[in-house]
Each structure stands twice: as C-alpha cells, then as structure tokens.
N, C-alpha and C positions, 0 to 999 in steps of 0.2 A: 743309563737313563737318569734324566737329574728329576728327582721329586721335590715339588716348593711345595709348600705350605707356612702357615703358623711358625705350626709345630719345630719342621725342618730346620726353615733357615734360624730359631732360636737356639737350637742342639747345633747346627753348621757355625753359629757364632762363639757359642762355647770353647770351639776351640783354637780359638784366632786370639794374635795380638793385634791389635790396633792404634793408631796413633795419626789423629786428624786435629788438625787446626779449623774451627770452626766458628763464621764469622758475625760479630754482633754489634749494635749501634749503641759503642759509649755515652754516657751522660755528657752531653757537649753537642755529641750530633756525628763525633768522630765514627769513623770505622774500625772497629779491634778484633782480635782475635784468641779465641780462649785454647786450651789446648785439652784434646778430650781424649781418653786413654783408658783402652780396655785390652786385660793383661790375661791372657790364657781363660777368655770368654767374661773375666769379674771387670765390669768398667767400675774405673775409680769417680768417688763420688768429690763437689766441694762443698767443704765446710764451712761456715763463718767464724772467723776468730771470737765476733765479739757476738751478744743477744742483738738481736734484729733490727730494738728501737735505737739502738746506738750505731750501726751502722745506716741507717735513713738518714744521721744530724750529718756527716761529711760528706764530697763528692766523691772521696778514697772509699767509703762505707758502702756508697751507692755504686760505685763502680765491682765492687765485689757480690754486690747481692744480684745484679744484671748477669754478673758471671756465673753467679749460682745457677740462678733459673738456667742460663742456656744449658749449662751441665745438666739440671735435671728434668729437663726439657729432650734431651739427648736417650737422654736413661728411658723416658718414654716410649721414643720412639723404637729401639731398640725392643721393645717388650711389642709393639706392632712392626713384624717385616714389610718393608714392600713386595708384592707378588706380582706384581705386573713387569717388571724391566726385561723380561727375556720379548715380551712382544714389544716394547715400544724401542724405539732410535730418538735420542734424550739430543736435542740439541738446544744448547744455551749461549743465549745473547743478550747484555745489556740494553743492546740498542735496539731492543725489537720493541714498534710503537703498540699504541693499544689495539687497533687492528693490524694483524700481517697476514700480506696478500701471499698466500702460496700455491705454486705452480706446482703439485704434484706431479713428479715423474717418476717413475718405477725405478731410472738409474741411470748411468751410463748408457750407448748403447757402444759398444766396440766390438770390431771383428778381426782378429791376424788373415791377412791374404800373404800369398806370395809375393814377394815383391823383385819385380824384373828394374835391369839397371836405367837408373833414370827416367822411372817411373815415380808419380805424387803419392807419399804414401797415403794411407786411407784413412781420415781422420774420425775420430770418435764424437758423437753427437746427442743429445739428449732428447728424449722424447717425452714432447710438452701434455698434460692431459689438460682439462675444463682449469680455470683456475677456480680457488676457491679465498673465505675470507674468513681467518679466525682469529676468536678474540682471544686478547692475553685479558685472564680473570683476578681478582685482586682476591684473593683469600685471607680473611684475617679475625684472630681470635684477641682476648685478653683475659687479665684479671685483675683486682683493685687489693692492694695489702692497706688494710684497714688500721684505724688508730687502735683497733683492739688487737691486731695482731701486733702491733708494736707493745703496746702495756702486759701484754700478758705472756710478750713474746712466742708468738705462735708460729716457730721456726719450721716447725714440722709440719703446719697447713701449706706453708710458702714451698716447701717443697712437694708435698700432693697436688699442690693446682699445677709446679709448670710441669709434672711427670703426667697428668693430664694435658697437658698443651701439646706434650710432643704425642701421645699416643691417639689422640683426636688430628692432629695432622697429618700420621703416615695413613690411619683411616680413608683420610678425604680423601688421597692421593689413590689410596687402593681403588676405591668408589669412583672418581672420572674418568681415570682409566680404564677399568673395566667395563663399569657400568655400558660404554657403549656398542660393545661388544652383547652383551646379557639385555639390552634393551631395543636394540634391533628388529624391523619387523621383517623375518630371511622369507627371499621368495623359493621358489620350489627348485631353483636349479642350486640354492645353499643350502638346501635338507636333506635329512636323510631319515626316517622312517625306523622303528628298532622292531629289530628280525623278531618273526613269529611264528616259524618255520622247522626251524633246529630244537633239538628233539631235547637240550637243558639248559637252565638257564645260562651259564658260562658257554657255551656255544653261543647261546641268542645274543651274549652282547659282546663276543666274540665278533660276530659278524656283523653286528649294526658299525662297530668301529672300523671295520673293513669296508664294508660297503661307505662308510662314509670319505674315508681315503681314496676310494675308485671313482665315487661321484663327483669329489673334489678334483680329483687331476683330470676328469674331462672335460670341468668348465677353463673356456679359457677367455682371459682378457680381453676385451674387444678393444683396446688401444696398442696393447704389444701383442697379443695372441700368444702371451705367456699362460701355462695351465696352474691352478691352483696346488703348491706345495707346503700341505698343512704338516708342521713338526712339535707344532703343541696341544697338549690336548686339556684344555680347562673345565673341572668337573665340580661340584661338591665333594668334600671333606668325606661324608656318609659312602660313599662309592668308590673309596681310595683302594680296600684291599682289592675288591671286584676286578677295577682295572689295570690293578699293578699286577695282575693273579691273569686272567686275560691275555696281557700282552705278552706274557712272556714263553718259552716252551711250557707246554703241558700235553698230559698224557690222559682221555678221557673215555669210560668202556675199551679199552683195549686199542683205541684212535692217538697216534699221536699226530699232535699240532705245532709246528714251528712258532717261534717269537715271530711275534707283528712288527713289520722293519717301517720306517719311516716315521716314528716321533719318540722325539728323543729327548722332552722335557713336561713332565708332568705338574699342573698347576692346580690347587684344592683351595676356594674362595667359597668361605660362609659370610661373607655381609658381615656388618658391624653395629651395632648400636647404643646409643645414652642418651642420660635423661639429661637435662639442664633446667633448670627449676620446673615447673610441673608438663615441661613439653618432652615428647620420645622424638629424635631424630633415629631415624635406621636408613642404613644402606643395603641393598639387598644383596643378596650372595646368589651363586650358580641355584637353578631348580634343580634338586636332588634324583628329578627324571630326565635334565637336559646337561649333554656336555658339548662342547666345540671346537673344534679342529681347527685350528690359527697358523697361519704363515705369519710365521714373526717377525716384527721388524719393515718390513718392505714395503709396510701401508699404514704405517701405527707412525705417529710422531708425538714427543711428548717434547715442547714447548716452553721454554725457563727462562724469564728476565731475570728474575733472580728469585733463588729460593731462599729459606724461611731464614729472617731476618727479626730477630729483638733489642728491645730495648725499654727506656724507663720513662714516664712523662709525672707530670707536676700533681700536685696535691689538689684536693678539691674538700677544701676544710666544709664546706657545706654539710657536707655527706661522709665527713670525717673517714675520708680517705686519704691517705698519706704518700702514696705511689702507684701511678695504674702500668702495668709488665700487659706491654703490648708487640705480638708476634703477627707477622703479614708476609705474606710472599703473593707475587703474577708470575702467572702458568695459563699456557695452553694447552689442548687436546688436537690432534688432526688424526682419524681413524675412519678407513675407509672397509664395513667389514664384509660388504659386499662382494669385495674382491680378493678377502682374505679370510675366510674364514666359513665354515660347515658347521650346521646348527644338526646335533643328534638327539633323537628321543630315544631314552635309554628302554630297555625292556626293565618291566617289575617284579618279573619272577619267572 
C-alpha cells in the first residue's frame, strides 16, 4: 500500500536522483531552459557570481538572476509535495482555449467477441455523458526586488521570496484539486455512517471503511451502470496510524481480522496556510472525523495549458523598484465526485 503525505513523498524524495530541464521566459521574451538537479534527495542550489546590484546592470546579469529564482522557486516546491496526482489524469495542451468544452466519457467501450470468417469485426465505441464547460484559470503570483535589495545587496531575501513562490504554488495546486472532493455536498447513496456497534474502537472504524467500500460498489453509474471502485482513501494526517493499523491483519480479544483488500493508496491532506501582509489565506485539509473513498482517475481531470512559467519585467523607479519576478500558469479542474467517490464519518472513540 503506497502512503502520501507531506511527510512521505519528502523522505521518497530523499532518495532519488533527478535531473529535469525546466522551463522559463528569458529577458527578451525568449523561451529557455534552466537545468534542475537533485542528487541522492540534496537538490543543487544557483548561486550568483557577482552581488545582485551588479547583475540587474546587464542582460547576461539579468538572465542569471531569472535562473536563480526558477532554481529556488523549484527548491520550494519540493519542500510542498503534490498529493493529489494518484486521483487525477493530467492532460496537457497548448492549445486549449479559455473555455474547453468536455464531453465526459468514462472510456473506451470494447468488447472481444468470436469472430466467425467473414464476419464485421465489432468495433469499439465511446460513451458520450452530459457535456460540460471548464474554465482554464490563470493563476498568478510575484515579487518586486527593490533598489534596497540591490544597495544592500539582499541576495538572501531574493531567494526567500522565490522558495516562497514555489511552495505557495504546489499549495494552490494541492487546494483545487482536492478541495472539490472535501467540498462536495455527498447525497446519501455517497455516505457512509461510522459504526457504533462493534464492541472497540479499532473494530468501529474497521467497519465504517468496510461498509464504506460495500456501499460504494453497489452504487452504480447511471450512464455505463459501471459500480463504484474506490482504491484511495483520503483522510487527515491525525488518523494515519488508526488507518494504516486498520487496514491491515490484526488480531483483536483473541479475534483475528484479515487485511482490508481493495485500497491500495493512502492519502493524508492538512490544508495549508499564510499570511501576505496583514490578510491569512488558508486552504482547508480533510475533517479529522471525515475520510473518502475515491476511484482514481476515471472522473478527476487536471487540465494544463501550461504550467508555471517565470520570468523578469521592467523597473518602476516611482517606487524604487528595480525588477518585478513574476510567475503565472492556466490550469483546469473537471471532477465529478459523485460518481467517484464515498464520503465516511469516522468514529471518535
């Protein structure tokens, strides 16, 4: 069973080499590409040759400091995983306008028959649902390197603000994606109730996650009359050992309990949140008494004209700022969680 979290895929990163070209809008307006490299979990950091105020006077000065941030823009993000990608299907296109019309269909439909000689074989066919109409959303952050960051050379704010940029970006990603799943109003044939029955609490939410898996395979689709196959189950962080302890064999008053067969990736979302001058933005995480049972993939689309793209624009001596490091990416969501997904009230004790 694969367990995400925070935590996880930070310790899963650790022990990876990496090496990704990643892409950003040169001083010009060109397209480049910096190259980002993390070596047995340590990603390497760039430095600038010279102090800050003396790379802002050339375009070669300016071209390295755009390199900087995306490196430590990267380093960010890395310190926020994504936890959402086992439920969505990540499809990216250029050329998708600001609204795209999509025809939701579950899949393919194919069947193998016998085939007798000189018979048509049976061709594969897709099935259409409602269409629908989503926006691609333009998401976009910055910052301003000040005439005082250049005089005093304040190389080390310039790289606190973009390692905030990237770690405020995988955030928002975590939050659209999820969010509508955790914001969903589920009607009664996507609930499930937490047992009150069972004679301890590891029993009782033993069986709420059971009964939740039985309640889900006997809804079924009213376009394919496919039944509900939930293999993830996304909880709060606070509930992790409860449910890894749970699911697996256990032996209780003298009772043993086989492993719970049927989800096979576990997901722990607490919300995120920061300040930005005197306002709190927060994003909310799972309720610590509510989990959910997702069929991943097969009704979740995450939507990419292009993701996160920087670069560097002009000075505004007004305000005695010298460079504004501005990041922006469009992205859609299409989640349909009605037909994927079992909302559980956990028990409390």
């Amino acid at each position: 069973m694969k367990i995400i979290s925070i935590d996880t895929l930070k310790q899963e990163r650790r022990q990876q080499t990496v090496e990704i070209d990643v892409p950003f809008i040169a001083p010009g307006g060109k397209l480049a590409t910096v190259k980002k490299r993390i070596v047995n979990g340590e990603m390497e950091v760039f430095d600038l040759a010279r102090p800050l105020g003396e790379m802002l006077t050339t375009p070669a000065g300016l071209y390295d400091v755009v390199q900087k941030s995306v490196i430590d823009l990267e380093l960010g993000r890395e310190s926020v995983p994504l936890l959402y990608t086992p439920i969505y299907r990540r499809l990216e296109d250029p050329n998708f306008t600001e609204y795209v019309d999509v025809a939701p269909f579950v899949g393919a439909q194919v069947v193998f028959l016998e085939h007798m000689e000189l018979e048509e074989v049976k061709f594969g066919h897709r099935r259409i649902g409602q269409k629908d109409t989503v926006p691609i959303v333009t998401y976009a952050a910055g910052f301003e390197i000040t005439e005082d960051m250049r005089v005093y050379d304040k190389t080390w704010q310039l790289t606190e603000t973009n390692r905030a940029l990237g770690e405020a970006y995988n955030a928002l990603l975590n939050h659209i994606h999820l969010y509508p799943i955790l914001s969903y109003n589920y009607p009664a044939k996507n609930k499930t109730a937490a047992n009150t029955t069972a004679p301890t609490y590891r029993e009782r939410l033993r069986e709420t996650i059971k009964a939740g898996l039985i309640h889900a395979s006997q809804d079924k689709n009213t376009t394919t009359g496919a039944p509900r196959r939930p293999n993830i189950l996304l909880a709060h962080s606070s509930r992790r050992w409860d449910i890894e302890e749970v699911l697996q064999r256990m032996v209780i008053g003298g009772t043993e309990y086989p492993a719970v067969s049927g989800i096979d990736t576990l997901i722990f979302y607490d919300g995120w949140s920061v300040n930005v001058g005197e306002k709190n933005y927060t994003y909310p995480g799972v309720d610590p008494n509510k989990a959910y049972l997702i069929e991943g993939q097969k009704y979740f689309r995450e939507l990419v004209k292009h993701d996160l793209m920087v670069d560097a624009s002009g000075a505004d001596l007004s305000r005695l700022v010298e460079q504004q490091i501005v990041a922006r990416a469009r992205r859609g969501v299409l989640a349909y969680p009605a037909d994927a997904v079992e909302e559980l009230t956990l028990p409390t004790s």
